[in-house]
PyMOL Python script that loads the backbone (N, CA, C, O; Angstrom):
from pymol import cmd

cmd.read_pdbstr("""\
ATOM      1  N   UNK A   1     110.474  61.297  24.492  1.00  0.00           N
ATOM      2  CA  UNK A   1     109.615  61.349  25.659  1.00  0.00           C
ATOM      3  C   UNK A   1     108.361  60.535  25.362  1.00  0.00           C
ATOM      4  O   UNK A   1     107.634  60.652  24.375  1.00  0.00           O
ATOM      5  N   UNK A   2     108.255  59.846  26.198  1.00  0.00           N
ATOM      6  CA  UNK A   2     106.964  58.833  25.822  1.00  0.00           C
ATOM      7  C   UNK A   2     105.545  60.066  26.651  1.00  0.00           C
ATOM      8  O   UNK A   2     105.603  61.114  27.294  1.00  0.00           O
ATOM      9  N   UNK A   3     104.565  59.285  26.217  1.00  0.00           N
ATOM     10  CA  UNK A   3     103.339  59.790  26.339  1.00  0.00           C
ATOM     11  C   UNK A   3     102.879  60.321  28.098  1.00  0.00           C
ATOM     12  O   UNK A   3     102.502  61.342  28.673  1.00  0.00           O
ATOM     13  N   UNK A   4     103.228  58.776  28.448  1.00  0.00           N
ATOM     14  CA  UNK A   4     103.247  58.794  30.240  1.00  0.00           C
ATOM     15  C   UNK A   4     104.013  59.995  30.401  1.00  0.00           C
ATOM     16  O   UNK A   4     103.354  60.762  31.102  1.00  0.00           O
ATOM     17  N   UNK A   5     105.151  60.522  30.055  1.00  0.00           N
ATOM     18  CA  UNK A   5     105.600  61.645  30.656  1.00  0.00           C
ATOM     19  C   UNK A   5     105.585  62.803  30.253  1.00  0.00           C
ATOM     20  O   UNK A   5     106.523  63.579  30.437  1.00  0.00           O
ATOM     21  N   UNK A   6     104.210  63.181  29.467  1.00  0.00           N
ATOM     22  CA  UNK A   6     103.554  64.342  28.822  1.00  0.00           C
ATOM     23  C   UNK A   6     103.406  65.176  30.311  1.00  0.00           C
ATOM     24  O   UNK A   6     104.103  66.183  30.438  1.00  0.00           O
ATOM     25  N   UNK A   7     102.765  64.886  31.117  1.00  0.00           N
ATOM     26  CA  UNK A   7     102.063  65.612  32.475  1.00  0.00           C
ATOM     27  C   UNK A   7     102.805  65.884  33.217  1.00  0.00           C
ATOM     28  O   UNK A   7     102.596  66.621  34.180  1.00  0.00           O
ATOM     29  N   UNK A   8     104.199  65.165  32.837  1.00  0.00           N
ATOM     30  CA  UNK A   8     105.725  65.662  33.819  1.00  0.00           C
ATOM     31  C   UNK A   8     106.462  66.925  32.929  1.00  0.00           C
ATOM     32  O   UNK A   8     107.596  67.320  33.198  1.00  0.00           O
ATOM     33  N   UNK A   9     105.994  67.241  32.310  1.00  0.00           N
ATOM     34  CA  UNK A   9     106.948  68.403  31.493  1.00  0.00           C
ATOM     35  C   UNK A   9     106.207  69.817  31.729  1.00  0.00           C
ATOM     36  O   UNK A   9     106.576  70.959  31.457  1.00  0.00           O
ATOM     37  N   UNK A  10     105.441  69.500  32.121  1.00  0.00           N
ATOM     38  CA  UNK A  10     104.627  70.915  32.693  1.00  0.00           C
ATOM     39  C   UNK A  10     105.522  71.634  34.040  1.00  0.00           C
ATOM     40  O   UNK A  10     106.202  70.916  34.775  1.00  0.00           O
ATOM     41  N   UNK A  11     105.438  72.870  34.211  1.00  0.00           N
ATOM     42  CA  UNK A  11     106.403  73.356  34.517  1.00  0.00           C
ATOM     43  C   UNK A  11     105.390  72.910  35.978  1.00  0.00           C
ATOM     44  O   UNK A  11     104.176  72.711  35.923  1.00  0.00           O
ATOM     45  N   UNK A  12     106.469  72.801  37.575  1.00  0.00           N
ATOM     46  CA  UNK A  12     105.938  72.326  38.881  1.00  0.00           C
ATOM     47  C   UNK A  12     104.944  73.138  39.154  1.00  0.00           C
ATOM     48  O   UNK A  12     104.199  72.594  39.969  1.00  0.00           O
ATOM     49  N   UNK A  13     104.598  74.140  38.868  1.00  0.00           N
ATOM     50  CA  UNK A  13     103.690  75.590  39.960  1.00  0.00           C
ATOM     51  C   UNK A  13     102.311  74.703  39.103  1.00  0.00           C
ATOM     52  O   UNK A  13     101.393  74.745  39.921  1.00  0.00           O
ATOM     53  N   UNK A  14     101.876  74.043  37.999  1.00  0.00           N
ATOM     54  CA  UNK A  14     100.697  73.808  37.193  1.00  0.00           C
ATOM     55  C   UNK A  14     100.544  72.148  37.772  1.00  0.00           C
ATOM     56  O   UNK A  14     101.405  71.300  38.005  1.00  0.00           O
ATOM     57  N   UNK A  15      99.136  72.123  37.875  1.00  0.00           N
ATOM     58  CA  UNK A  15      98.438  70.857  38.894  1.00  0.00           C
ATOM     59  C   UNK A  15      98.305  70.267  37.665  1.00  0.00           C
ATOM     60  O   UNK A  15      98.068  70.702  36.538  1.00  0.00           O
ATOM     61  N   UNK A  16      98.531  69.069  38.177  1.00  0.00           N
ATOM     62  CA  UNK A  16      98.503  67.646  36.891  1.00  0.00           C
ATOM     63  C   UNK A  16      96.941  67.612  36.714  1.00  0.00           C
ATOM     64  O   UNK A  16      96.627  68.526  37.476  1.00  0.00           O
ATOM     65  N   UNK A  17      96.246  67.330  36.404  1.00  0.00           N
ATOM     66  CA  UNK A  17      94.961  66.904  36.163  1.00  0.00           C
ATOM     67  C   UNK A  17      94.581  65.394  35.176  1.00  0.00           C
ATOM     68  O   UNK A  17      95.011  64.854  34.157  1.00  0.00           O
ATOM     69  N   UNK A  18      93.385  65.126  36.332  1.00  0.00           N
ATOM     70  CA  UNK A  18      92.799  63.647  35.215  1.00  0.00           C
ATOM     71  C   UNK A  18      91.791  64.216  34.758  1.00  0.00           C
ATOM     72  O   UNK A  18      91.233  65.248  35.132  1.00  0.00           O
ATOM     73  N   UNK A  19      91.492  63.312  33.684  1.00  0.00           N
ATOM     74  CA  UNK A  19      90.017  63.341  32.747  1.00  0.00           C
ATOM     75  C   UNK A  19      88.918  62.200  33.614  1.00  0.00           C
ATOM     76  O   UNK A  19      89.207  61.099  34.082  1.00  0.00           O
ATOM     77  N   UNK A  20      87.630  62.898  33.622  1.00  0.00           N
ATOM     78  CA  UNK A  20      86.830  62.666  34.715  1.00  0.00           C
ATOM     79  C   UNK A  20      85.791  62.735  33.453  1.00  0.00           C
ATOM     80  O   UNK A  20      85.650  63.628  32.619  1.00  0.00           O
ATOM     81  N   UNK A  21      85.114  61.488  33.599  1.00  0.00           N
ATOM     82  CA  UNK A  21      83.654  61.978  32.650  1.00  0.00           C
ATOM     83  C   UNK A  21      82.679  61.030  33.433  1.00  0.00           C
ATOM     84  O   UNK A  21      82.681  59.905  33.932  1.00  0.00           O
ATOM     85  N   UNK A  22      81.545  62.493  33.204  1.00  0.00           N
ATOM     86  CA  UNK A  22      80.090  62.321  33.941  1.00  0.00           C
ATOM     87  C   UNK A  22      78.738  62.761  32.796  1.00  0.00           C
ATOM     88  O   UNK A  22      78.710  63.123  31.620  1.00  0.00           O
ATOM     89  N   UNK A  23      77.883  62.550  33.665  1.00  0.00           N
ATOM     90  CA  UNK A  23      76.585  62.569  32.780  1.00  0.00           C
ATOM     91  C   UNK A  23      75.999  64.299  33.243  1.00  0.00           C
ATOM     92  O   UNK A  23      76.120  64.804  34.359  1.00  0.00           O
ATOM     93  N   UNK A  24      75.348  64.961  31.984  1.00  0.00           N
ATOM     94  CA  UNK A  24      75.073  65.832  33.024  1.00  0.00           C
ATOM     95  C   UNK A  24      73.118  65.942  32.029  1.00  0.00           C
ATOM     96  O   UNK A  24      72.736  65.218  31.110  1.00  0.00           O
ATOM     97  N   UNK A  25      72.452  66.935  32.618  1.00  0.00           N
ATOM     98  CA  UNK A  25      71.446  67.234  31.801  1.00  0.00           C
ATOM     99  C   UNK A  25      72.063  68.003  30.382  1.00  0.00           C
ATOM    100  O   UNK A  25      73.233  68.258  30.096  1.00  0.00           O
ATOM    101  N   UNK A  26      70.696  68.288  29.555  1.00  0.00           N
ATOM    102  CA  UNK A  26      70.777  69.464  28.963  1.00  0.00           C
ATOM    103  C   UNK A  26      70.965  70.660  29.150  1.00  0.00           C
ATOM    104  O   UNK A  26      71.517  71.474  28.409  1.00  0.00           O
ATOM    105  N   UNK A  27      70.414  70.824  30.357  1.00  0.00           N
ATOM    106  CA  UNK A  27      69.690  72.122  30.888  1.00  0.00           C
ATOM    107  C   UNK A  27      71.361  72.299  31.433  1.00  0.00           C
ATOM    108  O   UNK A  27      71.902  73.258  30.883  1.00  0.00           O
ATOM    109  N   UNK A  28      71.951  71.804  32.076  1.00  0.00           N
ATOM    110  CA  UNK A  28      73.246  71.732  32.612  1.00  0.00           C
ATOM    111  C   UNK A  28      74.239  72.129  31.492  1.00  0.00           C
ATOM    112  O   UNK A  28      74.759  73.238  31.616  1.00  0.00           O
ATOM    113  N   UNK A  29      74.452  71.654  30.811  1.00  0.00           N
ATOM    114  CA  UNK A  29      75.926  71.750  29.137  1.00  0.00           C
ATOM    115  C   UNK A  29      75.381  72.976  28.767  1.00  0.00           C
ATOM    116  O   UNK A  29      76.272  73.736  28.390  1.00  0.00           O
ATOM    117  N   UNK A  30      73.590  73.770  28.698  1.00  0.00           N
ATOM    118  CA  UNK A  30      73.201  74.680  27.828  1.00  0.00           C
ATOM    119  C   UNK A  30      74.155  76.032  28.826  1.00  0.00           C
ATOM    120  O   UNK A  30      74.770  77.012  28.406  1.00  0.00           O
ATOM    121  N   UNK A  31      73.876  75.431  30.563  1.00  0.00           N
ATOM    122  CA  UNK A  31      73.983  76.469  31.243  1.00  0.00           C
ATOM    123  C   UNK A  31      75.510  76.542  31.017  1.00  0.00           C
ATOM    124  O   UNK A  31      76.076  77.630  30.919  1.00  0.00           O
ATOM    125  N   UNK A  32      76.050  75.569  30.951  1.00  0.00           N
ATOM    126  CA  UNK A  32      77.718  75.837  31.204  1.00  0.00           C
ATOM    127  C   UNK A  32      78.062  76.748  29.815  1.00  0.00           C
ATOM    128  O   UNK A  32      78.756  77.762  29.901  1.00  0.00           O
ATOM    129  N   UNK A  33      77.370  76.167  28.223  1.00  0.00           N
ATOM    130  CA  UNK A  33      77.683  77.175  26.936  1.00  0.00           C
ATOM    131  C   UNK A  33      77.559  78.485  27.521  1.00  0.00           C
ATOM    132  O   UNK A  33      78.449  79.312  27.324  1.00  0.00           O
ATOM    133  N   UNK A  34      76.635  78.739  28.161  1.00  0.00           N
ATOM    134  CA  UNK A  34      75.926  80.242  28.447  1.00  0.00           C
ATOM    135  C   UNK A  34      77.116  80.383  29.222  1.00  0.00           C
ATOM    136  O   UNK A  34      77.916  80.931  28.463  1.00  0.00           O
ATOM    137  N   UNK A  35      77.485  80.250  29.962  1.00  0.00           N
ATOM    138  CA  UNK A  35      79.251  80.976  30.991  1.00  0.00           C
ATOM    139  C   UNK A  35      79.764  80.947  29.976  1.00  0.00           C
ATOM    140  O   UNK A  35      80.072  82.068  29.571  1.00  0.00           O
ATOM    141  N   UNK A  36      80.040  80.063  29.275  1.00  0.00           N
ATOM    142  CA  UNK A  36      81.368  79.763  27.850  1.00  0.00           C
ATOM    143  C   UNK A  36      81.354  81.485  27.102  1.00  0.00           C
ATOM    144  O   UNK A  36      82.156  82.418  27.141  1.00  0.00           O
ATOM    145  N   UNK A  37      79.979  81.276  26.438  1.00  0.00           N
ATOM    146  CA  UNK A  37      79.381  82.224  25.496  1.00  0.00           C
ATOM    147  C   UNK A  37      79.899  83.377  25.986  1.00  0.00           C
ATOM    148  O   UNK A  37      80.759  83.958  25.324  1.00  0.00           O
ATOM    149  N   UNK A  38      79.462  83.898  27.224  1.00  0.00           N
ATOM    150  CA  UNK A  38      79.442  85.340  27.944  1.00  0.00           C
ATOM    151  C   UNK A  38      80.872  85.664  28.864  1.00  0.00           C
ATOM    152  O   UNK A  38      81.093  86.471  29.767  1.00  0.00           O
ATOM    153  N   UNK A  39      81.753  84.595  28.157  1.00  0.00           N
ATOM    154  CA  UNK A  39      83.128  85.360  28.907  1.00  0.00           C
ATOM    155  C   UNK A  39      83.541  84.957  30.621  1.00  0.00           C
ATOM    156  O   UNK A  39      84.496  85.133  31.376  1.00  0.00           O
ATOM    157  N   UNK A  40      82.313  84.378  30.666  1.00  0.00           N
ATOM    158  CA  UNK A  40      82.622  84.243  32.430  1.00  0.00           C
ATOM    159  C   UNK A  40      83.732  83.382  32.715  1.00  0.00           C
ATOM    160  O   UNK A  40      84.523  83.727  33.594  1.00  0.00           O
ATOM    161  N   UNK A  41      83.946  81.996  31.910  1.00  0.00           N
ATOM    162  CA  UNK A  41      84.706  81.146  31.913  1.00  0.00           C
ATOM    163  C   UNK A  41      85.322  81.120  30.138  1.00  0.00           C
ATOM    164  O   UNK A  41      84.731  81.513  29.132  1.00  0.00           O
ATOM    165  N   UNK A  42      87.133  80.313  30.305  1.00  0.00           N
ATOM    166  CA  UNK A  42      87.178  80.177  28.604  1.00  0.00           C
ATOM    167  C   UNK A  42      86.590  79.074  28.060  1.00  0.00           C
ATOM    168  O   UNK A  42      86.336  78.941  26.863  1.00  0.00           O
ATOM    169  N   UNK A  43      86.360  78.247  28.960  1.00  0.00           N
ATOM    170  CA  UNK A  43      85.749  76.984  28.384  1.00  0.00           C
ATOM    171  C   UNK A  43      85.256  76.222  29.287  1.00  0.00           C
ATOM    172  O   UNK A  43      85.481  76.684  30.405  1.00  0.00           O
ATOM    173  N   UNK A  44      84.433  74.839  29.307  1.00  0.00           N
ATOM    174  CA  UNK A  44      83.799  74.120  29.947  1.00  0.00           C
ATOM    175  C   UNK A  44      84.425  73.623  31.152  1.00  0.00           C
ATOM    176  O   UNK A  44      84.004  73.504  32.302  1.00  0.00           O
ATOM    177  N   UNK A  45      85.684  73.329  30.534  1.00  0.00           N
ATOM    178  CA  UNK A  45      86.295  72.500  31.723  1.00  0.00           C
ATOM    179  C   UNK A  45      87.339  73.499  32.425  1.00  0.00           C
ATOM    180  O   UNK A  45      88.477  73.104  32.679  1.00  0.00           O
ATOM    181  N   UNK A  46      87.002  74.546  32.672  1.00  0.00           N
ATOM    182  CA  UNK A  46      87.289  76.164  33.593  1.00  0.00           C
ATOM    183  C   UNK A  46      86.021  75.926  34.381  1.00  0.00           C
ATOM    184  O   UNK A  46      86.150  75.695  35.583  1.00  0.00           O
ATOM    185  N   UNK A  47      84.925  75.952  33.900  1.00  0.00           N
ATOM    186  CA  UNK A  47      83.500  76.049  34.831  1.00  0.00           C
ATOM    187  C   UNK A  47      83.350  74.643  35.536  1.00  0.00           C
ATOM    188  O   UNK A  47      82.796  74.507  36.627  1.00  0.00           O
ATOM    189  N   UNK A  48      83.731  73.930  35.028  1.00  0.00           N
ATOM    190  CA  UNK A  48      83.669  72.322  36.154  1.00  0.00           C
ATOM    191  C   UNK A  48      84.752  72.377  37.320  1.00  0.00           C
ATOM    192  O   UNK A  48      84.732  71.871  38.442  1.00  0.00           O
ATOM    193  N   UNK A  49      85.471  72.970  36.834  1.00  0.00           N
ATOM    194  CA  UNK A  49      86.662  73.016  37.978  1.00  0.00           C
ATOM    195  C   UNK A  49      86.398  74.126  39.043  1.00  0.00           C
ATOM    196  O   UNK A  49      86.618  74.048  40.252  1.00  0.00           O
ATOM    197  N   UNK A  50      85.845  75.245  38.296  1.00  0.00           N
ATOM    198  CA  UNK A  50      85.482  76.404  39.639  1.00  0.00           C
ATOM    199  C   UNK A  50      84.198  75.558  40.045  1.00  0.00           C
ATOM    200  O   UNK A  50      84.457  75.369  41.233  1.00  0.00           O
ATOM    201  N   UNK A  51      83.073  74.976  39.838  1.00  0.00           N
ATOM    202  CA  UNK A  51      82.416  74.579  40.717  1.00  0.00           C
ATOM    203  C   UNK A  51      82.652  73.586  42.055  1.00  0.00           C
ATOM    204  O   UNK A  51      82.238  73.409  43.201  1.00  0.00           O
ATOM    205  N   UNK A  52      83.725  73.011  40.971  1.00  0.00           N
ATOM    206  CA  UNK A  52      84.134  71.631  41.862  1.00  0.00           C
ATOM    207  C   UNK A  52      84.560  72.280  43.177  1.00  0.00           C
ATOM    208  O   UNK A  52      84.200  71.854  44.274  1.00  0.00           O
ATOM    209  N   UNK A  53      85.433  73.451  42.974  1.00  0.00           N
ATOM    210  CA  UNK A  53      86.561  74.116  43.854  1.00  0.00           C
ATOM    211  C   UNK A  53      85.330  74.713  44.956  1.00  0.00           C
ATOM    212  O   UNK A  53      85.429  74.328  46.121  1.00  0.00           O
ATOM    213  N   UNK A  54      84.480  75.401  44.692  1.00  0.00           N
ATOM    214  CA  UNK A  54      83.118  75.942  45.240  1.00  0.00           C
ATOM    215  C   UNK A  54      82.798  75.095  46.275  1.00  0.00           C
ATOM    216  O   UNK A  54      82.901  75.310  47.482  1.00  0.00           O
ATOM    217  N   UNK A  55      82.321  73.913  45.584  1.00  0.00           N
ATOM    218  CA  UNK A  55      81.647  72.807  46.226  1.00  0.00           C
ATOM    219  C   UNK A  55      82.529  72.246  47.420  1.00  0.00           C
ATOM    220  O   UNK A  55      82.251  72.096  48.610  1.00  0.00           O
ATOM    221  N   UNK A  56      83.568  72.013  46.772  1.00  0.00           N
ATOM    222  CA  UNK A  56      84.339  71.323  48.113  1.00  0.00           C
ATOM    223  C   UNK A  56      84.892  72.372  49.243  1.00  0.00           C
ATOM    224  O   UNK A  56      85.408  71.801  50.203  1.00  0.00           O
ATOM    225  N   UNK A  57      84.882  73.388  49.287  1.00  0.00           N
ATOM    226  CA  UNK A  57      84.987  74.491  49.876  1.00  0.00           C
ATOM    227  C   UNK A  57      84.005  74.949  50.743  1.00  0.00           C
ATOM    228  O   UNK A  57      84.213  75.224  51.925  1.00  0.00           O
ATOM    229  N   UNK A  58      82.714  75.054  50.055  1.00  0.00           N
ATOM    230  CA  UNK A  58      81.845  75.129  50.855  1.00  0.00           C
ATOM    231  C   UNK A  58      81.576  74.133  51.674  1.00  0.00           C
ATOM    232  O   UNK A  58      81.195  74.440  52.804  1.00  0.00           O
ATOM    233  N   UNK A  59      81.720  72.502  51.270  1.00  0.00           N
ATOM    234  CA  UNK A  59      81.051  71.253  51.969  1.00  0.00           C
ATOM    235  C   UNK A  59      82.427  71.276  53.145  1.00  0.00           C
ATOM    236  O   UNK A  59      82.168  70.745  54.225  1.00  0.00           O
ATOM    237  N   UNK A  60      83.582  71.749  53.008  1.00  0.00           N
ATOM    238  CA  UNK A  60      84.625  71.751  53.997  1.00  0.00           C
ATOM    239  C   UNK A  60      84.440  72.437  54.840  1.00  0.00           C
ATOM    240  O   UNK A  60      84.828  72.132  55.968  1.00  0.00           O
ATOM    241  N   UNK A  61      83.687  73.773  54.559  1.00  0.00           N
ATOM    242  CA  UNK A  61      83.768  74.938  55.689  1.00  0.00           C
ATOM    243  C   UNK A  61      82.323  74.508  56.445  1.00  0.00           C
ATOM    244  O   UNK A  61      82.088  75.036  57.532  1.00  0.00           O
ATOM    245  N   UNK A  62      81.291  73.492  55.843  1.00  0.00           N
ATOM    246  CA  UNK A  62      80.232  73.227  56.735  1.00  0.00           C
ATOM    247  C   UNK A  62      78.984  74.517  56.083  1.00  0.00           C
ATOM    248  O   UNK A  62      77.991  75.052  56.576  1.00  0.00           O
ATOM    249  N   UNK A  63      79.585  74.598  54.953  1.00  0.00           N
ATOM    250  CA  UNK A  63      78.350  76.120  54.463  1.00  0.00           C
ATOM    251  C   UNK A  63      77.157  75.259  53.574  1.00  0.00           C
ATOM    252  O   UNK A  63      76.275  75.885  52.984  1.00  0.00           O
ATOM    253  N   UNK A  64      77.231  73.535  53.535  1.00  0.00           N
ATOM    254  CA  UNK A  64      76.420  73.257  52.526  1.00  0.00           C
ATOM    255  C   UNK A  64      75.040  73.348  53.498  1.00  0.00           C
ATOM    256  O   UNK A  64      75.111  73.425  54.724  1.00  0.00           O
ATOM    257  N   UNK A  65      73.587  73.323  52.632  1.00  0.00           N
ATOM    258  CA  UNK A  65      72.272  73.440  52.996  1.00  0.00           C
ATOM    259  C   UNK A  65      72.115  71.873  53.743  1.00  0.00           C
ATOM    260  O   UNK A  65      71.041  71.529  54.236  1.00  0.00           O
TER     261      UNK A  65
END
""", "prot")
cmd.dss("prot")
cmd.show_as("cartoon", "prot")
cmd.util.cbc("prot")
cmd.orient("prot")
C-alpha cells in the first residue's frame, strides 16, 4: 500500500482530514495547553476542530456578533 492510500484504509464512518497550519498567539497555544491539561479536550488538534465546528455553525445559523 503506498502512502497516498494511507487515508483510504480508514474504516468509511471516519472523515479524512488535511493538515492545515496557521499562526496563532501565545496567549492562544497557552489557552489551548490549558483545555489539553484539564481533560476538556485529548489534544490540540480535538480543540481546533471543535472550534472550527462552533464557528461554522454559528456563522451558518447567522448567531455570529
Amino acid at each position: 500500500m503506498s502512502s497516498s492510500d494511507t487515508t483510504h484504509s480508514r474504516s468509511r464512518l471516519e472523515p479524512t482530514t488535511e493538515r492545515v497550519t496557521f499562526r496563532a498567539t501565545d496567549a492562544q497555544l497557552e489557552g489551548l495547553e490549558t483545555l489539553v491539561d484539564d481533560d476538556v479536550f485529548p489534544n490540540r488538534s480535538e480543540a481546533i476542530r471543535a472550534a472550527i465546528d462552533e464557528l461554522v455553525t454559528a456563522e451558518t445559523r447567522g448567531d455570529s456578533e
